[in-house]
C-alpha positions in Angstrom: 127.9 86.5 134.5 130.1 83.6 134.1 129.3 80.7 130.9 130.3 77.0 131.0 133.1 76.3 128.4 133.8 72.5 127.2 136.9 71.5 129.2 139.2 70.9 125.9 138.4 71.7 122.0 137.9 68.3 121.8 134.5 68.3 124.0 132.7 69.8 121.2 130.2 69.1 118.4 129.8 72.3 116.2 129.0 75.9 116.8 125.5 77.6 116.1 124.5 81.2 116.6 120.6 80.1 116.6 119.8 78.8 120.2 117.3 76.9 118.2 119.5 74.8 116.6 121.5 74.0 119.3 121.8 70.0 120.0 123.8 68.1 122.7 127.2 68.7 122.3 127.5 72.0 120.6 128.8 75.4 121.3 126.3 78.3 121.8 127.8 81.6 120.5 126.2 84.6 122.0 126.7 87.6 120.1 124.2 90.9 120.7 123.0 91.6 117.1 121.2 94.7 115.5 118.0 93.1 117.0 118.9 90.3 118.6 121.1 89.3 121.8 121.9 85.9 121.8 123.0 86.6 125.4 119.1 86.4 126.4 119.4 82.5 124.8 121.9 81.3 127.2 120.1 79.2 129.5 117.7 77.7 126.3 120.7 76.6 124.7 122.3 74.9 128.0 119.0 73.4 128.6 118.8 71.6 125.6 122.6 70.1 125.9 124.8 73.3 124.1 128.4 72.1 125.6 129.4 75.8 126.4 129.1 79.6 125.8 131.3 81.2 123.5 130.7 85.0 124.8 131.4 87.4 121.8 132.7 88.1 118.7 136.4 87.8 120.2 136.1 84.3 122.2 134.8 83.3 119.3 137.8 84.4 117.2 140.0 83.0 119.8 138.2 79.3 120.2 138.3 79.3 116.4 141.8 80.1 115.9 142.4 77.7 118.7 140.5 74.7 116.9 141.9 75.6 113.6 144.6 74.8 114.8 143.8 71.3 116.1 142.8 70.3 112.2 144.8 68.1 110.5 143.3 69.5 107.3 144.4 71.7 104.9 143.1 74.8 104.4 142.3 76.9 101.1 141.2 80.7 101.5 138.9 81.9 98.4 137.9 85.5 97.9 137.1 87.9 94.9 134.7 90.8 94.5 132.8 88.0 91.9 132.7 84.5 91.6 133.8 83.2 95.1 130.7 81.7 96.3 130.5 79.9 92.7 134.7 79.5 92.7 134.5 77.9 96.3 131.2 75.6 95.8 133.4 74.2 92.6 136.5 73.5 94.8 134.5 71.6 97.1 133.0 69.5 94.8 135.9 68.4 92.6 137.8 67.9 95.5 134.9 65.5 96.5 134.9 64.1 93.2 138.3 63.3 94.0 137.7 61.4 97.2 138.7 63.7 99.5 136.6 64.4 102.9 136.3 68.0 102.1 134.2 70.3 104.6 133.3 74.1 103.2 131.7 77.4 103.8 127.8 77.3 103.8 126.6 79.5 101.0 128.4 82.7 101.4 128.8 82.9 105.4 132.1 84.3 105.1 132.5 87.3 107.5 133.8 87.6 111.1 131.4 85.6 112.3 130.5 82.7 109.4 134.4 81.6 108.9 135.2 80.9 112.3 131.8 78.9 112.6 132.6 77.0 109.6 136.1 76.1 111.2 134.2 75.3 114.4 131.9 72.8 112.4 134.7 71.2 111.0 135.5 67.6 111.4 138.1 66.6 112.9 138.8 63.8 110.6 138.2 66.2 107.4 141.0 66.6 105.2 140.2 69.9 103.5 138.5 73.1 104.3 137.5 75.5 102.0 136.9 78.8 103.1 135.1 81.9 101.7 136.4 85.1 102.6 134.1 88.1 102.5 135.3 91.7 103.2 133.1 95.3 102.7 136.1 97.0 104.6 140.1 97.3 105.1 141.4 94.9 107.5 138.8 92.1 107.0 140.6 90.3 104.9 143.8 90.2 107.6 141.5 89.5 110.2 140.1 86.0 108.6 143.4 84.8 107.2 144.9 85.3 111.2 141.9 83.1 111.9 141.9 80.2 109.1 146.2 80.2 108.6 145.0 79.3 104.9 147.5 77.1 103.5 146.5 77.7 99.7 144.6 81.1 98.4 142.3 81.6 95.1 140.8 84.9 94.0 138.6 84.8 92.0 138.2 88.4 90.6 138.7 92.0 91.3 135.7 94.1 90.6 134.3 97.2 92.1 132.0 95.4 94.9 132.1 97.5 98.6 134.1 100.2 96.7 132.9 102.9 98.9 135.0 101.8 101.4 138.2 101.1 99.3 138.3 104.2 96.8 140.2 101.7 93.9 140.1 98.6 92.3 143.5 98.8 93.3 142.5 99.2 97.1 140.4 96.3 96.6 143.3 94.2 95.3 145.3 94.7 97.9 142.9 94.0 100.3 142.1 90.8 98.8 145.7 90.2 97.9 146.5 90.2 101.7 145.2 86.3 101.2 148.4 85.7 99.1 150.5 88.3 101.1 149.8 85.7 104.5 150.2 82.4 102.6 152.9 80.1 104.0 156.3 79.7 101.6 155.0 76.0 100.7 151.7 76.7 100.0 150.1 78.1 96.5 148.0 80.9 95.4 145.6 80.4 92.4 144.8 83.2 90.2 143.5 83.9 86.2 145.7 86.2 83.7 142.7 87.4 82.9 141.9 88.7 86.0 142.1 92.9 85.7 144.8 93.1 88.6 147.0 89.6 88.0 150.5 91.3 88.2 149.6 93.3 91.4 148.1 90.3 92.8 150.9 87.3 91.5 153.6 90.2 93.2 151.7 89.7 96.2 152.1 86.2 97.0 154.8 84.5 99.5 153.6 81.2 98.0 154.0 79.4 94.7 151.5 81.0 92.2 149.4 78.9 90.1 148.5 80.8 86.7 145.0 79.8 85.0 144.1 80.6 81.2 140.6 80.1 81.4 140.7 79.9 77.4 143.2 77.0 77.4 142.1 73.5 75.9 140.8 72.7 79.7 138.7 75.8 80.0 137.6 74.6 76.3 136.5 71.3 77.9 135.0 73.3 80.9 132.9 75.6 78.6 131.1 72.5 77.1 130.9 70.8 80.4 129.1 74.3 82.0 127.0 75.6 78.8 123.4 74.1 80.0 123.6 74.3 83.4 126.0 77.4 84.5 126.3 79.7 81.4 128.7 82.5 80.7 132.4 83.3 80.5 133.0 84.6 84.0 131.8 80.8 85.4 134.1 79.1 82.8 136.9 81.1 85.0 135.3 80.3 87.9 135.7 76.6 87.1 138.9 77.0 85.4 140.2 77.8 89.2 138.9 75.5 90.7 140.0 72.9 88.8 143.6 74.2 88.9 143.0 74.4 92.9 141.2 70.5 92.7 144.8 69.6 90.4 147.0 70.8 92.9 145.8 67.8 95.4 146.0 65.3 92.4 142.3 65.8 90.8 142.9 65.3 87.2 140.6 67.3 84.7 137.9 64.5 84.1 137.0 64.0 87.4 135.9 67.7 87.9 134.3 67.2 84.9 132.0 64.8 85.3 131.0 66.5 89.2 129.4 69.4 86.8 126.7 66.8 85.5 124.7 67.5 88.8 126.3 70.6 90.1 124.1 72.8 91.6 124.7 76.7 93.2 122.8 77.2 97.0 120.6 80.6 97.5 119.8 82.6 94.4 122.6 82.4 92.0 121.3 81.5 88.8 118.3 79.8 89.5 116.2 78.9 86.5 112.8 78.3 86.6 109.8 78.1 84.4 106.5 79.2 85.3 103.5 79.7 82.9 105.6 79.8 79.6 107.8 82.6 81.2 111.9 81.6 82.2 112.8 83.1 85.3 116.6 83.6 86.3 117.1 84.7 89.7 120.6 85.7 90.3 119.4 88.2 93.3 121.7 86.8 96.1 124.3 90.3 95.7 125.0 92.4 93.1 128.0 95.1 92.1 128.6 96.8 89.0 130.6 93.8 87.5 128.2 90.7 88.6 125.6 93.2 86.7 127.2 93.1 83.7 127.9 89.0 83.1 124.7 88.9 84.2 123.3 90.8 81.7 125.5 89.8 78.7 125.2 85.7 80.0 121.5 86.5 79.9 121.3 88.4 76.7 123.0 85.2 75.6 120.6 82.6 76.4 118.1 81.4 74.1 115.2 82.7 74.1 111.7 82.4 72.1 110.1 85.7 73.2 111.3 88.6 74.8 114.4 89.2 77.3 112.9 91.1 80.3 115.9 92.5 82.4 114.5 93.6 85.9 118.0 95.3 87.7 117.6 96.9 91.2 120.1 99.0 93.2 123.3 98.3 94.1 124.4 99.3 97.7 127.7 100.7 99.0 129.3 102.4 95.8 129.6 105.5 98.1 130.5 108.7 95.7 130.3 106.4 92.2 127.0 104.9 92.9 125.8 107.2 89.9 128.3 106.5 87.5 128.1 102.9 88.6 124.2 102.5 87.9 124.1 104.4 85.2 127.1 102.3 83.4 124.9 99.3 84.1 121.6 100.5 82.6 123.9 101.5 79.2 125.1 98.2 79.2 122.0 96.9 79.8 120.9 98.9 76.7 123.2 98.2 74.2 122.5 94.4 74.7 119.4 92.5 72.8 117.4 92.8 75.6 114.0 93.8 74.8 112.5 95.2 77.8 114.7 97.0 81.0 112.8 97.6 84.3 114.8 100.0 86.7 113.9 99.4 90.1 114.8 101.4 92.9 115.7 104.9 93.7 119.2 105.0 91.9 117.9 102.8 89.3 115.2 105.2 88.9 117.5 108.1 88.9 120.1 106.6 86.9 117.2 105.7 84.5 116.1 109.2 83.7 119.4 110.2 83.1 120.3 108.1 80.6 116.8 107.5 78.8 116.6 104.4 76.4 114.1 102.7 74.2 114.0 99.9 76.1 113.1 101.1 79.5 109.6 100.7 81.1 108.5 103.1 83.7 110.5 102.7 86.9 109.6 101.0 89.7 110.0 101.6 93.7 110.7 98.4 95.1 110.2 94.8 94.4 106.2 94.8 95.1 105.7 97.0 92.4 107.9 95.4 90.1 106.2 92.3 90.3 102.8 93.7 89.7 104.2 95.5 86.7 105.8 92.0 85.7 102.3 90.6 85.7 100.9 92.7 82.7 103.6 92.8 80.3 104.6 89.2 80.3 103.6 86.8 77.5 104.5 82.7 77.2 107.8 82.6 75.8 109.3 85.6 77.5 112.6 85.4 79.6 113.1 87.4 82.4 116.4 88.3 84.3 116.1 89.4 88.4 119.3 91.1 89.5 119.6 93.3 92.7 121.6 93.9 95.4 120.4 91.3 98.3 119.0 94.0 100.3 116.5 94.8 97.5 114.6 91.7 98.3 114.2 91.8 94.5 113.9 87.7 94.6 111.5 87.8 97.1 108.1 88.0 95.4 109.2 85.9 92.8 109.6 83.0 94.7 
């Protein structure tokens, strides 16, 4: 079969996987999914104006690449195993704050499809584009700098997310480190000393490498700034580099400050919410063993004027250290002042009957039963924490 394709890259209006969202001007990528082959919506997306077919995951790497680089723009790459949704959403709006016309990845659609349909959304007169970076296996990482030719890198952490598929955290680093590895000489990589793999990843870089202490008298500033509405120490490094990114294009530290008074996270990071005398913090959009843990400790942190509830799911794609990963959660969970610990899920579970606490209520299968079990213990006054792995649907019910 043969598709239409817009004479020249500048004949286009945006890209769209969903045929549904297709208006005049825009690119229709057909990709067959799991369940879905957008090859079926060709001739609904042409009928309601699409501009062209992009057939695949490879056209599309290739019209991307292309368009990318058309922009006039400068592109920053952020990744981490932590923190890079939050690190990238802070980028963007400080660089905002600083009157820049910034364009950036929507919530965290930052694998081989979601960064080269961000570029592809891009506006031509934009003058920044932040990109997340996502990667569960080697290679990926490569793969979307080859795309976005990032001109400036931030990681935000190195943890133990996806570590079924790279062995180490040192694995890890270097497959996140291949962002500074590909930068150009006159670019600069951002990165905190307090990250656990700095040296490897400051080796790494062919660019400049800008060095954030997220305890210096900015991060000091930051902390106050964030204490209300993003608690915890790993967001005050979040911020920390961003601001240091948002500096390096002339933002000076007040500015980013004052974009924090109505900062706000997309999808279910953090989200706060009262409901009959109970807190709720959903903070189900992922979850790894390290995103568990300032989780827990930023929650066991918060005030509270009844009981902490901690409600932690499982974690996917740990591979052979899923047990010791689970369990090392659930003893961190119990050593904290957190009242009340709900394992949910079967390595929860298991994890859960290995380790045996005080605190621990009876274990439950899945989400549904969580939240009926939720529904007789709480009181008014209680807080509760949600934290699971996305596919847990742990969120879900509690919306």
């Amino acid at each position: 079969m043969c598709y239409t394709m817009p004479m020249s890259l500048g004949e286009f209006r945006g890209a769209t996987l969903d045929s549904r969202k297709v208006k005049p001007g825009m690119l229709f990528v057909a990709v067959k999914g799991e369940r879905v082959d957008g090859h079926d919506f060709i001739q609904q997306a042409l009928a309601v104006g699409a501009a062209g077919i992009i057939d695949g995951r490879e056209e599309l790497t290739r019209v991307a690449s292309e368009y990318r680089r058309s922009l006039k723009a400068k592109v920053i790459g952020v990744t981490g195993s932590a923190g890079k949704t939050t690190t990238k959403e802070l980028i963007a709006a400080f660089l905002r704050a600083g009157g820049f016309r910034v364009h950036a990845t929507e919530g965290n659609f930052n694998n081989d499809l979601g960064l080269p349909l961000t570029i592809l959304n891009c506006p031509k007169d934009a003058e920044i584009l932040v990109l997340e970076m996502g990667t569960n296996h080697p290679g990926e990482i490569a793969h979307l700098v080859d795309v976005a030719a990032p001109d400036a890198g931030v990681i935000s952490s190195i943890g133990t997310a996806h570590i079924e598929f790279f062995k180490t955290q040192d694995g890890i680093a270097d497959e996140k480190g291949t962002l500074f590895a590909r930068l150009p000489p006159d670019g600069f990589a951002v990165v905190g000393v307090n990250n656990d793999r700095y040296e490897r990843l400051r080796a790494m870089s062919a660019a400049r490498v800008v060095s954030v202490d997220p305890s210096d008298a900015a991060g000091a500033q930051i902390a106050k700034a964030l204490a209300q509405r993003l608690p915890g120490e790993h967001n005050v490094s979040n911020a920390r580099l961003a601001v240091a990114c948002a500096g390096e294009f002339g933002v000076p530290l007040e500015r980013c400050i004052a974009a924090l008074e109505d900062f706000a996270l997309p999808g279910d990071r953090w989200r706060v919410e009262e409901r009959g005398g109970v807190t709720y913090v959903n903070d189900c959009y992922n979850a790894n063993p390290t995103s568990m843990e300032v989780a827990l400790e930023t929650f066991a942190a918060m005030p509270c004027k009844g009981r902490r509830v901690a409600v932690l799911g499982d974690m996917f794609e740990l591979g052979t250290r899923s047990e010791e990963f689970h369990e090392r959660v659930l003893s961190r969970a119990a050593s904290l002042p957190i009242d009340v610990v709900m394992p949910v899920g079967e390595a929860m579970t298991a994890a859960a009957a290995r380790i045996r606490a005080a605190s621990f209520t009876a274990p439950c299968a899945d989400a549904a039963a969580a939240h009926a079990a939720l529904e007789g213990i709480l009181r008014s006054g209680d807080a509760v924490l949600l934290k699971a792995s996305h596919g847990m649907h742990l969120g879900k019910d509690f919306k």
